[in-house]
Structures are given as structure tokens and as C-alpha cells.
C-alpha positions in Angstrom: 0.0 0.0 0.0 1.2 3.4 -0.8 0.8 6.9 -0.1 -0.9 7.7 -3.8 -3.0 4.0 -3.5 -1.4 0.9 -4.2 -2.3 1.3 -7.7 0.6 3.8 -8.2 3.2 1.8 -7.3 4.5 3.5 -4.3 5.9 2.1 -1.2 3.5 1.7 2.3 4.0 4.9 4.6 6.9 4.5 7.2 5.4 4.4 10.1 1.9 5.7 11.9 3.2 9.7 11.8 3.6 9.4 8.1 0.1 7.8 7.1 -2.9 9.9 5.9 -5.9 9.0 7.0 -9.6 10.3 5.8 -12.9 9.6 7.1 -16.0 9.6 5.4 -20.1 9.7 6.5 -23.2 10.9 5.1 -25.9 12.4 6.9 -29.3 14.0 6.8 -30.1 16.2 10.2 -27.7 13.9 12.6 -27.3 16.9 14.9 -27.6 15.2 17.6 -24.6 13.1 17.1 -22.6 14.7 14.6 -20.5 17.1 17.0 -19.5 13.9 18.5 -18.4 12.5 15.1 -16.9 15.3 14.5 -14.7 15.3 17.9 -13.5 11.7 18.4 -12.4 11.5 14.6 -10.9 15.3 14.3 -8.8 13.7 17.3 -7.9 10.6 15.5 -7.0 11.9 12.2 -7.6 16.1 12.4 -10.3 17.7 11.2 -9.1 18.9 7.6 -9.4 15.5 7.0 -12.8 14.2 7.5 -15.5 14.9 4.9 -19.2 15.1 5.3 -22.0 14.3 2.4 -24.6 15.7 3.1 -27.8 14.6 2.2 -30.0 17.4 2.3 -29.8 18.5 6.3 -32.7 20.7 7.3 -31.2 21.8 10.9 -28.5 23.1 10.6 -26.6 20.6 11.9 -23.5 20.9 9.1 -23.7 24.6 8.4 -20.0 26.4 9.1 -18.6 22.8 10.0 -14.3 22.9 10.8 -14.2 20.2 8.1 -14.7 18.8 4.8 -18.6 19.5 4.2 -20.2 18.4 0.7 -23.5 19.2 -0.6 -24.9 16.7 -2.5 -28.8 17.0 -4.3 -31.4 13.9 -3.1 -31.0 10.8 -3.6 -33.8 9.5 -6.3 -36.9 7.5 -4.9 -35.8 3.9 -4.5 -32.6 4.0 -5.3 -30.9 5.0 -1.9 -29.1 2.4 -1.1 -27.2 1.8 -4.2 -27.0 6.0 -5.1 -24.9 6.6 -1.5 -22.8 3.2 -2.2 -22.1 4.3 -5.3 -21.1 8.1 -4.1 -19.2 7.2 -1.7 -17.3 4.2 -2.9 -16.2 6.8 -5.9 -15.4 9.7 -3.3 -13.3 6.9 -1.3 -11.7 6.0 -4.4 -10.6 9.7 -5.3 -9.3 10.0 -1.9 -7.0 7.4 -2.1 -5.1 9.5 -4.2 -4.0 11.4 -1.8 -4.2 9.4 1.1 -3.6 5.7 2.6 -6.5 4.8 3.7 -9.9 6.3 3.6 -12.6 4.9 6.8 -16.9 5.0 6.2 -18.9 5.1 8.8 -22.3 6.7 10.0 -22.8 9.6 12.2 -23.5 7.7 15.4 -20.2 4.6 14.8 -17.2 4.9 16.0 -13.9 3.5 15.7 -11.5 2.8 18.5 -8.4 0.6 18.4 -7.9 -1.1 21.3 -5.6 0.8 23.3 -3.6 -1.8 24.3 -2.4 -2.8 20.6 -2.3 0.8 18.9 -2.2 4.2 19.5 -5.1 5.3 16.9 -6.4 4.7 13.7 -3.1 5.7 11.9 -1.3 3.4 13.5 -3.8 0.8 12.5 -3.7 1.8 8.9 0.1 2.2 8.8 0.2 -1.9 9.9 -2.0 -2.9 7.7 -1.1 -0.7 4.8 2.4 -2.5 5.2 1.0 -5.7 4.8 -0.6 -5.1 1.8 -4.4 -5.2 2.7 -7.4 -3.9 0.0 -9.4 -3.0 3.4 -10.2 -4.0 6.8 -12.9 -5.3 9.2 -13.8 -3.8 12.7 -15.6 -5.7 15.7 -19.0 -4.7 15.3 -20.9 -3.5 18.6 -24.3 -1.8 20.0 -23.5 0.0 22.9 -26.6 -0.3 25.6 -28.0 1.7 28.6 -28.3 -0.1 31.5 -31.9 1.1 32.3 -32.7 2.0 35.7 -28.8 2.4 36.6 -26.6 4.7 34.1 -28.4 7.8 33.4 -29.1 9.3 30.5 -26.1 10.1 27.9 -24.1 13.5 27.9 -22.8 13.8 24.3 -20.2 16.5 25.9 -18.5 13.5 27.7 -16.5 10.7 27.2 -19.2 8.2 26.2 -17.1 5.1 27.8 -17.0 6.6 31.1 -21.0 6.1 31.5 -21.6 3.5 29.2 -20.2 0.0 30.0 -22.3 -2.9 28.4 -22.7 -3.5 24.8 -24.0 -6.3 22.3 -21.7 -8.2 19.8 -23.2 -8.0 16.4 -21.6 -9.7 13.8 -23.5 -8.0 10.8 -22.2 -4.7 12.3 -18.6 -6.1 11.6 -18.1 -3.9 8.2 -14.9 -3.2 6.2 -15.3 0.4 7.2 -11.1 1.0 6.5 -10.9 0.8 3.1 -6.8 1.1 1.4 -7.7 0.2 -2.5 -10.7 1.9 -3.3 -12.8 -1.3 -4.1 -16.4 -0.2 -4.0 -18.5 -0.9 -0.8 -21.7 -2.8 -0.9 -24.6 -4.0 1.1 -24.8 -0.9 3.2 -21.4 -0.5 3.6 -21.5 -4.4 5.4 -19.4 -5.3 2.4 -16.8 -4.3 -0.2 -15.5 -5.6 -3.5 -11.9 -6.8 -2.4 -10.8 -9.9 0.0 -10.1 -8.4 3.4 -9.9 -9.6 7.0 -11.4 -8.1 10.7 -8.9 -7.0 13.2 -10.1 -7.7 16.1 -8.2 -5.1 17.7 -10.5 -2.4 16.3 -13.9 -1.9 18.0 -16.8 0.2 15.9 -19.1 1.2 18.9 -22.5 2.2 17.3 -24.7 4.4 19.8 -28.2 4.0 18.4 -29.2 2.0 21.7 -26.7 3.8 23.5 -29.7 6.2 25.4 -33.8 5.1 25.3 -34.6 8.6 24.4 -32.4 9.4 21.4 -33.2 5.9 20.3 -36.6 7.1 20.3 -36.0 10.0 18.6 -33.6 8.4 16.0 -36.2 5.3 15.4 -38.9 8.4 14.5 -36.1 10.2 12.5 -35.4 7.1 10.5 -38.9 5.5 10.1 -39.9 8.8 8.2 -36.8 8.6 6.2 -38.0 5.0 5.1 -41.8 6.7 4.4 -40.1 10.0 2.3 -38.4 7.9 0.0 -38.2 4.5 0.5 -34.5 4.3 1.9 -33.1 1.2 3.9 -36.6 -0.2 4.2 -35.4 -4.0 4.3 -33.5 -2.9 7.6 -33.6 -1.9 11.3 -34.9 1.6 9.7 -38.2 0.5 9.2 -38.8 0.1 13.1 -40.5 2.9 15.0 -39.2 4.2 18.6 -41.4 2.6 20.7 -40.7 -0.6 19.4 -36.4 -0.2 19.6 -37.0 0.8 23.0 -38.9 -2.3 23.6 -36.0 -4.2 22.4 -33.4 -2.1 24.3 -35.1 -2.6 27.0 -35.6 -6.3 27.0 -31.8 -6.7 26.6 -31.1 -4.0 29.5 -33.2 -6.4 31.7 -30.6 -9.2 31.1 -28.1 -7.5 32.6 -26.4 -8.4 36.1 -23.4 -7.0 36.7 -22.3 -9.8 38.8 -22.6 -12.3 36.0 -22.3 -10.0 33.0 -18.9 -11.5 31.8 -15.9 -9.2 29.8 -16.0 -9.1 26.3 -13.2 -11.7 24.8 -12.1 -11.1 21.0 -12.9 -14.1 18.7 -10.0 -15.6 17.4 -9.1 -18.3 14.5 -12.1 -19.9 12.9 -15.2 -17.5 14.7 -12.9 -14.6 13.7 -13.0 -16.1 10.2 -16.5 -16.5 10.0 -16.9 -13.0 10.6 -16.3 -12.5 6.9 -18.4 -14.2 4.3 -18.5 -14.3 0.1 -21.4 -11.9 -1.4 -23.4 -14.4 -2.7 -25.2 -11.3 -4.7 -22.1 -9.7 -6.1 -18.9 -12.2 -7.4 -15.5 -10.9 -5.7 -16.8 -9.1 -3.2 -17.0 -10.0 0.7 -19.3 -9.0 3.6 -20.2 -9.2 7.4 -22.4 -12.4 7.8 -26.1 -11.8 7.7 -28.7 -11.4 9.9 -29.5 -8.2 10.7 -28.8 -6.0 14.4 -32.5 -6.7 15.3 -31.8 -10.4 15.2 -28.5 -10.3 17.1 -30.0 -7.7 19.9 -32.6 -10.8 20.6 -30.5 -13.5 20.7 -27.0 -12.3 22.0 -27.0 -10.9 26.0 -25.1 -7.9 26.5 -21.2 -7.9 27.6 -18.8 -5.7 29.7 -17.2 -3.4 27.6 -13.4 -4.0 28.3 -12.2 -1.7 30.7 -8.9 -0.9 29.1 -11.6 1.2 26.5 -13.1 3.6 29.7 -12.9 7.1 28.5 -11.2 6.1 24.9 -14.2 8.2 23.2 
């Protein structure tokens, strides 16, 4: 991997001070989370270099932004889905002209390398760049309140000082760090190119991180869904009431005498975590199954406490 792509020929960047990291999301009105976004990865990789598509905001929420901010017209009825892979596999792949890796992920997911393997999502490209990986997979998890015993989230605070359970989800284990420019797919739960999960990078999603901005966020998303049809095979389709019914059936499972430390898979159940696209030859993906699915069926886990107060 090189500093102008692979594709030029060029030689992987030194070391973690040397490697040019961008990161990508699109958003309509994410105001609630997006300063967040903004902060954690401004932090990781600086501000100049995160970028922003934004899909048609009505509050405000990325007007006279630090960063990267572009404007892009709506996406055409049906066609969501495929129009945003599609823009931002290309914008990805124009990136990696100028820089070693470029990471996608939505307004409310978070990347954090486990702080007792690297010092930040440089670092991580830098080793992997040097190994000659197309992209790379990230340990997919819903963060969770504990009902009735952490209060509700402050966004102006580290979110891993008052948040400390979350579910494993293995669709939500995406090749968000992409070093080629292959094209993403499913949703951004896949890409074009042969790649691996680390599974010392967590992606921390927050949408069941809080019951009342998963409310608001179910609402926000359901009428996304009704204006033009977007995501409506997924979690997107749900309405608040009923995500807080499911966050709240999984918060009920939780005792913290019992509730055991999250362990990494390794060997074959780390392999499993990528799958081949049975829809699209050469391209791999997260296995199926949806976060509904997993949030039924999985119990929630400690967070590792090496991550308190990473983000």
C-alpha cells in the first residue's frame, strides 16, 4: 500500500506519523450526534481531513462545519441504497489518491483501536497498509443503557465513562477502513476486495446507546423510510417505541455480577466473521442477519475496561 493508492506503485508509509488517513459519513439532520463524530475522529486523524456528504440537512446541523462539508442533491426515490454506495465508494476511491487509507462510517459509529495494541487509527492503517491489505474489518458493537442504573447520555463527555455494556453484532462487523478503493456494498456491510477483521478495532454504534435518542432516532429514521423508501429492508423501518422495547428487554438481562468481559474471537469464529457476497462475485461482507436479530438472541457484555474514556 502506498501513499498515492497501491495502484501507483508507491511504497507503504513509514510508520503511523507518516500515514494519511480520511474519514468519510453521510448524513441527513444527525445533529444530535454529529459534534461527537466530529470530535472523536478530528482527534484521531484532524479535522481537515474528514468529509461530510450531506444529504440534504434541514437543521442546521452541518452549516460552518471545521471540516470537509459536501453538498450533495437527493438521492432519487428507491434508489438510496445503491446511489450513496455508489457516491461514496467513488469519493473513497478519489481520496485514495492522496491518502492511505480512507474509513466510512455513520454519524452515530465509531472507531477505536484497542488501546492496548495501537495508538489510533493511523497506527492501525500504517500496519495494515504495510501488509498489503485492499481493506479492513472492525468488531461490530451496539452500545446499551443499562436502564434504571446509568443515566441518561451527555454527548459532551467521554461516552465510555457512563456507558459500559454492549451487544456483539456480527453483521455490524463492516470493512469500514478501506486502502484500495474497491467499492463498498450492502450498506457499507461489504466491499468488493478480499479483506480480514482486526479484532483489535472496536466500531461502537450508539443507536441503543440512550432510550430517548433511540426514540427520537427510530422516528427520525422511520420517516426517512416513508419520504423515500430508503433502507426499508432494515432496522430503519422500526419505529421508537418498538427499539425501546428491544433495548429494554436486553437492559433487563443484565447483572453486573454475571455479566462477563467481552473476549475477542480468534481463529475460525474470527474467520467466519467475513463471508463471500453471494449477490455480487468478488466481493465479501459481514455475515447476515440483521442487528434486530443479534440484539434478541445475543446478551449484552462488559465493555473492556482498558476502553473507559477512549471516546
Amino acid at each position: 500500500m502506498s501513499r498515492f493508492s497501491r495502484r501507483a506503485g508507491r511504497e507503504a508509509p513509514v510508520d503511523a506519523d507518516d500515514t494519511r488517513v480520511a474519514v468519510v459519513t453521510m448524513v441527513r439532520d444527525e445533529g444530535t450526534v454529529l459534534p461527537l463524530w466530529l470530535s472523536h475522529y478530528a482527534d484521531q486523524v484532524g479535522e481537515d481531513n474528514l468529509y461530510i456528504v450531506d444529504d440534504s440537512s434541514e437543521d442546521g446541523s452541518t452549516d460552518d462545519l471545521p471540516c470537509n462539508v459536501l453538498r450533495v442533491p437527493p438521492v432519487r426515490e428507491g434508489k438510496f441504497e445503491s446511489s450513496r454506495m455508489r457516491a461514496v465508494s467513488g469519493l473513497a476511491d478519489g481520496l485514495l489518491g492522496l491518502y492511505d487509507a480512507v474509513v466510512f462510517c455513520d454519524a452515530d459509529e465509531f472507531l477505536v483501536p484497542d488501546p492496548a495494541q495501537y495508538a489510533g487509527l493511523r497506527d492501525v492503517v500504517a500496519a495494515h497498509a504495510a501488509r498489503g491489505a485492499e481493506a479492513v474489518g472492525t468488531l461490530g458493537f451496539n452500545v446499551v443503557q443499562h436502564l434504571g442504573v446509568e443515566p441518561a447520555l451527555d454527548l459532551t463527555a467521554p461516552v465510555l465513562t457512563q456507558r459500559h455494556y454492549a451487544v456483539f453484532v456480527p453483521t455490524m462487523c463492516k470493512p469500514s477502513i478501506n486502502l484500495s478503493g474497491s467499492a463498498w456494498v450492502a450498506a457499507s456491510h461489504g466491499i468488493r476486495a478480499d479483506y480480514r477483521v482486526d479484532p483489535a478495532v472496536f466500531m461502537f454504534h450508539l443507536k441503543f446507546a440512550d432510550r430517548d435518542l433511540l426514540h427520537a432516532a427510530g422516528e427520525h429514521r422511520r420517516k426517512m423510510v416513508e419520504l423515500d423508501g430508503r433502507s426499508q429492508v432494515t432496522s430503519w423501518r422500526r419505529g421508537g417505541d418498538e427499539l425501546v422495547g428491544l433495548l429494554e428487554k436486553v437492559s433487563s438481562g443484565i447483572d453486573p455480577a454475571r455479566t462477563p468481559e467481552f473476549v475477542p474471537p480468534r481463529g475460525r469464529a474470527l474467520d467466519r466473521l467475513v463471508i463471500a457476497d453471494d449477490q455480487r462475485p468478488g466481493a465479501h461482507r459481514a455475515p447476515k442477519g440483521g442487528q434486530v436479530k443479534a440484539m434478541e438472541q445475543r446478551p449484552a457484555e462488559r465493555i473492556p475496561a482498558r476502553f473507559t474514556g477512549t471516546f
